[in-house]
C-alpha positions in Angstrom: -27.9 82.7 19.7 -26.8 86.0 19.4 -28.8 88.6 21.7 -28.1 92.6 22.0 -25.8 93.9 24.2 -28.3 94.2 27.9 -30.1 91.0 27.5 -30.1 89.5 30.6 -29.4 85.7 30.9 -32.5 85.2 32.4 -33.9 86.5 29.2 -31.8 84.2 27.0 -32.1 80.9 29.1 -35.6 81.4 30.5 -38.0 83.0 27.4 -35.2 82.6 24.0 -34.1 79.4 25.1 -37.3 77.9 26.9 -35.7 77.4 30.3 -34.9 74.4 32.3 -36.6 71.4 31.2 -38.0 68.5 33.5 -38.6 70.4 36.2 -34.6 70.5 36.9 -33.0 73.4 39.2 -30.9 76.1 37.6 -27.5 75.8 39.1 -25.3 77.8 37.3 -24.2 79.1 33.5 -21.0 79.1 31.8 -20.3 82.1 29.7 -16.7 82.8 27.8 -16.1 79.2 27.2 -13.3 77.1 29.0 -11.8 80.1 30.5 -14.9 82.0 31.3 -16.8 82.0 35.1 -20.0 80.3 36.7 -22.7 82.6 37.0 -25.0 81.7 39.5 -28.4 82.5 39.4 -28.6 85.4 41.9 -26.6 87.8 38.6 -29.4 86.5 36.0 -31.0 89.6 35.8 -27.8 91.3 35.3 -28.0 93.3 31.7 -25.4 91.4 30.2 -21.9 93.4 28.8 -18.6 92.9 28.5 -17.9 95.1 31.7 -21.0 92.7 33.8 -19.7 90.0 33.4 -16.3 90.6 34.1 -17.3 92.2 37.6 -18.8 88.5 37.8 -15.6 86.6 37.5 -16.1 86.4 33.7 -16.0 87.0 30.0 -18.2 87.0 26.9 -15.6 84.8 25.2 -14.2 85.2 21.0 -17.8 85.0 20.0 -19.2 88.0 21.6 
């Protein structure tokens, strides 16, 4: 899904993409693919940039 630049994940997992289903946890999200970082849910309100989530340990990958 492609979102603007300062969408917050919480935005994208939790109202775009419906959220956890089956009354599961959220644990953690992988952005930037196989080399990108975990981001745990404390940084999911985090307006979401190239900058953000490098100071998170990761990337927005070849797609973004």
């Amino acid at each position: 899904v492609e979102v603007p630049m300062g969408t917050t994940l919480r935005e994208i997992i939790f109202e775009i993409g419906g959220g956890i289903k089956n009354g599961k946890k959220f644990k953690g999200v992988q952005t930037g693919g196989p080399s990108g970082g975990i981001i745990s849910e404390k940084e999911l309100d985090t307006p979401i940039d190239y900058g953000a989530l490098v100071r998170m340990g990761s990337m927005m990958g070849s797609g973004g």
